[in-house]
C-alpha positions as CSV (number, residue, x, y, z in Angstrom):
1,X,-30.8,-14.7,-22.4
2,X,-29.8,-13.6,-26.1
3,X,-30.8,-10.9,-28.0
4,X,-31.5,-12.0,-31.4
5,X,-31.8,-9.1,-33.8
6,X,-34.8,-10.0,-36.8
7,X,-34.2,-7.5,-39.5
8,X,-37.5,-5.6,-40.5
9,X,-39.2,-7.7,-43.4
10,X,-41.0,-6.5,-46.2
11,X,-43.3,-9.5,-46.1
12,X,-47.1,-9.0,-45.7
13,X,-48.1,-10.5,-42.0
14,X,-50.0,-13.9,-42.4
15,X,-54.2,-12.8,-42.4
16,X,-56.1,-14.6,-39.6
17,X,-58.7,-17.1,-40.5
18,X,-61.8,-17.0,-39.2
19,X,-61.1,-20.2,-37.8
20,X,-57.7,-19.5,-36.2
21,X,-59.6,-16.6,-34.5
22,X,-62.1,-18.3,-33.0
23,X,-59.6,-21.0,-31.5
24,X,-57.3,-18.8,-30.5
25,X,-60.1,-17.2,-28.6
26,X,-61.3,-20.4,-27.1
27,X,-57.7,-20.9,-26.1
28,X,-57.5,-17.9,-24.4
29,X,-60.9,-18.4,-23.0
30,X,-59.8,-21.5,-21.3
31,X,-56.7,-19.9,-19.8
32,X,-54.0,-20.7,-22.3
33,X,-50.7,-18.4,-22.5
34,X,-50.3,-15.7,-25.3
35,X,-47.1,-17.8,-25.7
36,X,-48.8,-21.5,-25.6
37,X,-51.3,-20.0,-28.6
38,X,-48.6,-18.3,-30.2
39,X,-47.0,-21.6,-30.3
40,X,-49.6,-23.5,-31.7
41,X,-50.4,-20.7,-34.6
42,X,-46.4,-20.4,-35.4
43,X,-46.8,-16.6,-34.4
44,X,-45.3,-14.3,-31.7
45,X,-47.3,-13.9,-28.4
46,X,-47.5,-10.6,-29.1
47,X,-48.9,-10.9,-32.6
48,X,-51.5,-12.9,-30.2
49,X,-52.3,-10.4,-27.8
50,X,-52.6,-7.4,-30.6
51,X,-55.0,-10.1,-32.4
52,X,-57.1,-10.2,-29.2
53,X,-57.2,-6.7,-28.7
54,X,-58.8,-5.5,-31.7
55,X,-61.1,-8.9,-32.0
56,X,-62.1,-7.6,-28.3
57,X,-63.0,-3.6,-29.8
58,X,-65.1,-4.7,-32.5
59,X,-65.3,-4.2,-36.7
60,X,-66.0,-0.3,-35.9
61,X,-63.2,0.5,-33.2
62,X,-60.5,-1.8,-34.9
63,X,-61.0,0.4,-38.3
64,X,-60.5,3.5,-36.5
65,X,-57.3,2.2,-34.4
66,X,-56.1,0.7,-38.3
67,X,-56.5,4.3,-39.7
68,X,-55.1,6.0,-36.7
69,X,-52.0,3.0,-36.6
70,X,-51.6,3.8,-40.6
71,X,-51.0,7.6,-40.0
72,X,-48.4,7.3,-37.8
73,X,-46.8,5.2,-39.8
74,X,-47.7,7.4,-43.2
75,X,-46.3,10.7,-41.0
76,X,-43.0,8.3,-39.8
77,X,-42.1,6.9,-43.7
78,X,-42.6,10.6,-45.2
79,X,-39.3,11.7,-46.4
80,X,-38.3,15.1,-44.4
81,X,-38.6,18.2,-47.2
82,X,-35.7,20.6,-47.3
83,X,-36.1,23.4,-49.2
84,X,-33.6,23.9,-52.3
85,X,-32.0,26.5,-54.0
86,X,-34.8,26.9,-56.7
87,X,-37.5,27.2,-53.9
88,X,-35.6,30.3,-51.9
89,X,-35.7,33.9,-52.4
90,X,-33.2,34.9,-54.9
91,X,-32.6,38.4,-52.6
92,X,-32.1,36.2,-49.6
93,X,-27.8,35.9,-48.9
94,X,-26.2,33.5,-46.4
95,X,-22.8,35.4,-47.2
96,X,-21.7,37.3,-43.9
97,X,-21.6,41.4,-44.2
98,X,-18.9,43.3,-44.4
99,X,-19.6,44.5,-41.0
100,X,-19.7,40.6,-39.6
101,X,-16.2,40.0,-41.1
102,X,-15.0,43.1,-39.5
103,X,-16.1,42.0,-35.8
104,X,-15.0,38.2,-36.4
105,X,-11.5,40.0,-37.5
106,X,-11.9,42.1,-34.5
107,X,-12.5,39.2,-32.2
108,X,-9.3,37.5,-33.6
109,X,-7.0,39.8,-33.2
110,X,-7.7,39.9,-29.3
111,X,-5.1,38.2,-27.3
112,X,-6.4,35.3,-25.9
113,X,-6.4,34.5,-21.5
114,X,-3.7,32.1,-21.6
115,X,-2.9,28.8,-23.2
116,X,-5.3,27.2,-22.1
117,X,-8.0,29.6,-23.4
118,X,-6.5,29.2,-26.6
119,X,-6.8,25.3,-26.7
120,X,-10.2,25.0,-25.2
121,X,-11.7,28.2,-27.0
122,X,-12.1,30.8,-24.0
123,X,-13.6,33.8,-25.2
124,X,-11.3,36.5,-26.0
125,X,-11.0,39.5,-22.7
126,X,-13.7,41.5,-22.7
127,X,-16.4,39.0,-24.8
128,X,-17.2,36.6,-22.1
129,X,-20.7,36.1,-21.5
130,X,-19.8,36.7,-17.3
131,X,-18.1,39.8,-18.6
132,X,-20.8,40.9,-21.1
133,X,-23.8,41.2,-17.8
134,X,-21.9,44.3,-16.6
């Protein structure tokens, strides 16, 4: 089996007929196949069986799954918001303190385990997290 990759289209899907609805339904009624209707109405079986559904639920149910459905998709399209410069605090600073440059020169200057430590980033002796819970 192949996996054929259809790019999302920005293409409207085709609106059911009242006609098409009702055969389908009688198709389905006398035991035909999502895929045998799907077939005959050039649509995908599960285009069929979502068609079903909501002509099963009813006018009233199928608005409230179409506004709940439209949400999801409203919340999962909205850009993410990150905050820019003209929207933070002018007192707020992401420069490090004088006293954060002094322990990250502190921590340097501490001789490393071995040469392996220095490769993969051991902590220095004495800043371990093992060696901090004493």
């Amino acid at each position: 089996m192949s996996i054929i990759w259809n790019p999302p289209s920005d293409i409207a899907p085709r609106k059911w007929s009242q006609h098409d609805s009702d055969e389908a339904q009688s198709m389905h009624d006398a035991g035909a196949s999502s895929e045998e209707i799907g077939k005959r109405f050039g649509r995908t079986a599960s285009a069929i069986d979502m068609h079903l559904k909501l002509r099963r639920l009813g006018p009233d149910k199928c608005a409230q799954y179409a506004a709940v459905r439209n949400k999801r998709r409203a919340k999962k399209a909205a850009p993410k918001q990150y905050p820019t410069e003209r929207d933070m605090d002018a007192s707020i600073s992401f420069r490090p303190t004088s006293e954060m440059m002094r322990d990250r020169d502190m921590r340097a200057a501490l001789p490393h385990r071995d040469l392996t430590g220095i490769l993969c980033g051991d902590p220095p002796i004495g800043l371990s997290a093992l060696e901090m819970r004493r």
